[in-house]
C-alpha positions as CSV (number, residue, x, y, z in Angstrom):
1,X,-10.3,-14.2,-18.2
2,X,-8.3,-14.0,-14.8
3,X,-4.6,-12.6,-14.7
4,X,-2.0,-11.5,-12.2
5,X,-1.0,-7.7,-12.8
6,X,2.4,-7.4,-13.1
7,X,2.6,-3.7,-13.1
8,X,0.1,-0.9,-11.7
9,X,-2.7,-0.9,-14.5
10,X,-4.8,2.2,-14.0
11,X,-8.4,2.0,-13.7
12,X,-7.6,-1.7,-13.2
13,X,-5.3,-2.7,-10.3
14,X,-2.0,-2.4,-8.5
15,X,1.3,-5.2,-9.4
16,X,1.0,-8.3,-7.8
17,X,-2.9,-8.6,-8.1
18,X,-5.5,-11.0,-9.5
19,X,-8.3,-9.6,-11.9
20,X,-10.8,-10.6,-14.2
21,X,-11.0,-8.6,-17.6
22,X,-12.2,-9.6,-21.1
23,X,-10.1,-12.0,-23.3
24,X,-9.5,-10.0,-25.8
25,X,-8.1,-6.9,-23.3
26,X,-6.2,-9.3,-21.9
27,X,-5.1,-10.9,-25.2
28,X,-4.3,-8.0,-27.4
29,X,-2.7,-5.5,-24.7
30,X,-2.4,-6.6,-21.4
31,X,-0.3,-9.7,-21.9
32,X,1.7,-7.8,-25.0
33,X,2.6,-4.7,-23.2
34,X,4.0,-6.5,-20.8
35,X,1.4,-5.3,-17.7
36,X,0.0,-8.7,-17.2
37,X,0.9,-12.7,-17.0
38,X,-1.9,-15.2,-17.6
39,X,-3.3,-16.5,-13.8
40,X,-2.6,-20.2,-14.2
41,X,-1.9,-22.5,-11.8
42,X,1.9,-22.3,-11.6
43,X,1.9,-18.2,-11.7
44,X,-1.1,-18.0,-8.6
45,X,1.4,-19.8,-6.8
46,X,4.4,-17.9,-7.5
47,X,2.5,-14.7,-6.9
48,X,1.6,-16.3,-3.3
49,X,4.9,-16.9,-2.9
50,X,5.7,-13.3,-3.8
51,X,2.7,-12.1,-1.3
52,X,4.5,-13.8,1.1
53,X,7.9,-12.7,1.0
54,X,7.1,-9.3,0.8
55,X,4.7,-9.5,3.9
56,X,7.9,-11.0,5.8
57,X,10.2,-8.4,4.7
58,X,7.6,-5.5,5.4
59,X,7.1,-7.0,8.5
60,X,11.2,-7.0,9.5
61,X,11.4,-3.2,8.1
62,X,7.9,-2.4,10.7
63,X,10.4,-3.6,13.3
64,X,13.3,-2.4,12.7
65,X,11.9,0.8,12.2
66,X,9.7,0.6,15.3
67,X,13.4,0.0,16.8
68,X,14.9,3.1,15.4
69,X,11.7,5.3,16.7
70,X,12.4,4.1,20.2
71,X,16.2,5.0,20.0
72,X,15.0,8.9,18.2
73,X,12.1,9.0,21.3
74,X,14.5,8.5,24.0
75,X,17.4,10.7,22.7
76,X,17.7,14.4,22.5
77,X,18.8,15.9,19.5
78,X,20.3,19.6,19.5
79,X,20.7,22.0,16.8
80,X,22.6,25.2,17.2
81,X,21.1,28.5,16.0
82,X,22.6,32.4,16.2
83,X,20.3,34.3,18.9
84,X,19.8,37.2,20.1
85,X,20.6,38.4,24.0
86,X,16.6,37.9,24.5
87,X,17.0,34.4,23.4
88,X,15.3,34.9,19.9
89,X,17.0,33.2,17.1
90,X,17.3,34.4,14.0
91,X,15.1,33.3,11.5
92,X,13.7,29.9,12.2
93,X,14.5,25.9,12.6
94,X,13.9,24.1,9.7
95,X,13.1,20.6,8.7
96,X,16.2,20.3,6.9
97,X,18.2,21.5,10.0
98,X,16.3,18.8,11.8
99,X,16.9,16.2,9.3
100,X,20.5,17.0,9.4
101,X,20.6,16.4,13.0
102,X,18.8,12.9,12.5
103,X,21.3,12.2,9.9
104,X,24.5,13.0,12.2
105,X,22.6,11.2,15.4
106,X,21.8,7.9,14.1
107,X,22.9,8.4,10.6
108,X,19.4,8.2,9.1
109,X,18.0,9.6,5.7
110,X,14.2,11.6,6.6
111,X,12.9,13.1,3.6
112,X,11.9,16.9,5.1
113,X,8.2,15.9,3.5
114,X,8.1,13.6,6.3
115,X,8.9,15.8,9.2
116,X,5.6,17.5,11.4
117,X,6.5,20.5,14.1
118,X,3.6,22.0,15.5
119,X,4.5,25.7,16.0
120,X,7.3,27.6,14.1
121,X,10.5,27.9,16.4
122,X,12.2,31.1,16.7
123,X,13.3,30.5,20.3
124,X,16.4,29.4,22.3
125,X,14.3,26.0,24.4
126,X,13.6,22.5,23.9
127,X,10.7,21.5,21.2
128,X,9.0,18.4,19.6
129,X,8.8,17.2,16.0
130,X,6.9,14.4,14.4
131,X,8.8,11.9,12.1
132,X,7.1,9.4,9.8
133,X,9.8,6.6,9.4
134,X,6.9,4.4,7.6
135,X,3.3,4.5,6.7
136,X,2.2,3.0,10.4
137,X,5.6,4.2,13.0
138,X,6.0,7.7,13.7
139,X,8.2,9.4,16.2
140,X,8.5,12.1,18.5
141,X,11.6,13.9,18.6
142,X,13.0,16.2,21.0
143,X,15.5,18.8,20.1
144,X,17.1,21.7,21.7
145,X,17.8,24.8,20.4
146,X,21.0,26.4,21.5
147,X,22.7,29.5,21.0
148,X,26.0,28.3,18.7
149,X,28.0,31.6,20.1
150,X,29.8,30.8,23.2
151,X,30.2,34.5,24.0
152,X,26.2,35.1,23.8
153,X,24.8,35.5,27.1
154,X,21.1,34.7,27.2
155,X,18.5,35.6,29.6
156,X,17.8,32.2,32.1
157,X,14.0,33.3,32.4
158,X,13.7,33.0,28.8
159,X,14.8,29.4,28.0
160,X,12.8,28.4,31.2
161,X,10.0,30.3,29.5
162,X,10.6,28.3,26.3
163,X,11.0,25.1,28.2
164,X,7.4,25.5,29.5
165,X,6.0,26.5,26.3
166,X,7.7,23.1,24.9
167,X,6.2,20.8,28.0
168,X,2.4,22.6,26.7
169,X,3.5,21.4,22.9
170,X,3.6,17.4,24.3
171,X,0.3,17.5,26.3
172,X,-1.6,18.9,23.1
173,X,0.1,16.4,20.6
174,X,-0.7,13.8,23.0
């Protein structure tokens, strides 16, 4: 007996799907419970219709996303930190410190789950961070640590040092 799942059945199938199971799995549970709808001819077509609606708007949501990834590639993001006179801050930057600045830049919501550095930064300089915004568009974000003290003086031939290190970070993520 074919039906359309109407919710995630496990061992079975994801919502929105077709399958074939026994009549009387169907009949006695499936259907009951409320997991399933009988594939007839008037419900294959609505779940098309469903299919396709939810292809358009994933589609729009790739795009605008894709949109948003350009905007966080080309911008520069800067995050103040308390540093030393060597131009090592104290403790480390954080994906919640980075999210913050992504929320206050273009005002958007990044789960920290979703947010890739490669190396730990404990140094005044720019670096590079990885942002899933969807399954398929990622970005790379560029942020600068600075020193938040406006009294700090900081040696120059560190932050040129970290600067370099950063430049080294892009060619091995690329």
């Amino acid at each position: 007996m074919e039906i359309i799942l109407i919710k995630d059945v496990e061992n079975l199938g994801y919502a929105n799907t077709l399958v074939t199971v026994k009549p009387g799995y169907a009949r006695n549970y499936l259907i009951p419970q409320g997991f399933a709808i009988v594939a007839n001819k008037e419900n294959k077509d609505s779940l098309m219709e469903q299919i396709r609606e939810q292809e358009a708007r994933l589609a729009k949501m790739t795009a605008e996303a894709q949109e948003l990834a350009g905007k966080i590639e080309a911008a520069t993001l800067r995050i103040a930190a308390k540093a030393g006179t060597s131009g090592k801050i104290f403790g480390s930057v954080t994906f919640v410190q980075i999210a913050n600045a992504l929320k206050e830049s273009f005002g958007l919501e990044v789960d920290k789950k979703k947010i890739k550095m490669p190396e730990e930064v404990k140094m005044l300089g720019k670096y590079n961070a990885i942002i899933t915004l969807m399954k398929d568009v990622r970005a790379t974000a560029t942020f600068e640590v600075y020193n938040d003290d406006p009294n700090a003086v900081v040696a120059d031939e560190v932050v040129d040092q970290t600067e370099a290190a950063a430049e080294n970070t892009e060619e091995t993520a690329e």
